[in-house]
C-alpha positions as CSV (number, residue, x, y, z in Angstrom):
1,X,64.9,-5.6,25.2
2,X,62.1,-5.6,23.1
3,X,62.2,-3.5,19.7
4,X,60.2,-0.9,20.3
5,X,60.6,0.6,16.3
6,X,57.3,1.5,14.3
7,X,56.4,-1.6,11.9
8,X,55.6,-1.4,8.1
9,X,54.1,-3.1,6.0
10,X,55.0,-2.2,2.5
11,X,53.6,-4.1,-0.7
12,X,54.4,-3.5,-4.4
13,X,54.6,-6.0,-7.3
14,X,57.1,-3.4,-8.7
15,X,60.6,-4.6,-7.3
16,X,62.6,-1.9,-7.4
17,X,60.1,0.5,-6.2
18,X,59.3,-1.2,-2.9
19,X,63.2,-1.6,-3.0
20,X,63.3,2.1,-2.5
21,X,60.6,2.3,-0.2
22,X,62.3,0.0,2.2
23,X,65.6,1.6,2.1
24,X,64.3,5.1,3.1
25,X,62.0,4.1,5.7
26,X,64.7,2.1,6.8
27,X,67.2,4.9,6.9
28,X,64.4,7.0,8.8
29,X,64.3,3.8,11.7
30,X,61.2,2.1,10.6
31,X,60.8,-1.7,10.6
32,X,60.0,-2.3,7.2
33,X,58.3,-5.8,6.0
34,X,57.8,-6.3,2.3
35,X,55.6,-8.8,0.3
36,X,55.9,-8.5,-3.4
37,X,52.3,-9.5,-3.5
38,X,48.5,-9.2,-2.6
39,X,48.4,-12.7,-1.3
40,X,52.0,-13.4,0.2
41,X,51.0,-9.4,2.4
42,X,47.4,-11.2,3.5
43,X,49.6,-14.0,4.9
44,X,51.9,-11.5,6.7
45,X,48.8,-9.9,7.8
46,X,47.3,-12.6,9.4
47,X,50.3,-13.5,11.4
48,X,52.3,-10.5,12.2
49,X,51.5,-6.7,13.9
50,X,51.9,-3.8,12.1
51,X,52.0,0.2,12.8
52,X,51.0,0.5,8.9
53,X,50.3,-0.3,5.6
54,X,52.0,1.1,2.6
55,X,49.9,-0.5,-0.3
56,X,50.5,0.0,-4.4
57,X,46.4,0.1,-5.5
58,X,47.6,-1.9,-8.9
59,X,48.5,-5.4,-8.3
60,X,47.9,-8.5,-10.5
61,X,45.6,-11.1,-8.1
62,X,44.7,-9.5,-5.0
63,X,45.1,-5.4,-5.7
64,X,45.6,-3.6,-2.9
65,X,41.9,-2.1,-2.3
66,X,40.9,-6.1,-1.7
67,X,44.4,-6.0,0.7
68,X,42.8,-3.0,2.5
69,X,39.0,-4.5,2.6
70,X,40.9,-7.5,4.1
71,X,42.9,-5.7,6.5
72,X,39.5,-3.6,7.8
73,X,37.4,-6.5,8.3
74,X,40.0,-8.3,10.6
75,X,39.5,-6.9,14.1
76,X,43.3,-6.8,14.9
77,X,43.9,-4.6,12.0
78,X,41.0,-2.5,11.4
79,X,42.1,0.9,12.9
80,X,45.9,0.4,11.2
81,X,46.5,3.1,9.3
82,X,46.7,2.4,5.4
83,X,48.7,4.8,3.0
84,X,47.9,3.7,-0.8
85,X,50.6,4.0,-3.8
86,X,49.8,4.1,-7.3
């Protein structure tokens, strides 16, 4: 039987912080994917689904507004929502 949980996407360069983000959307029966990065969450992009993106704004390299310009102009993701953190 297929898992038939939402999927996130969650991406912080803050450790601990997207620690805590998984935990309680994991508590709440969400299946959470982190990347600690812009580049490593375009990767996961390209080759996973998601339900949503949870995106920190302020990341050295790719931020996430070039994350979310990314994930708009790829037809697979373009309607997924996007929540930004900062």
């Amino acid at each position: 039987m297929a898992d038939s949980r939402k999927r996130i996407l969650a991406v912080d360069d803050d450790a601990p912080a997207l620690g805590a983000l998984r935990a309680n959307l994991s508590q709440r029966g969400y299946d959470v994917q982190t990347a600690g990065n812009g580049e490593d969450a375009i990767e996961l992009i390209d080759r996973e689904s998601y339900d949503l993106f949870i995106l920190d704004v302020n990341m050295p390299g790719i931020n996430g507004l070039e994350v979310c310009k990314h994930i708009r102009q790829n037809p697979k993701t373009q309607n997924t929502p996007v929540i930004f953190l900062t």
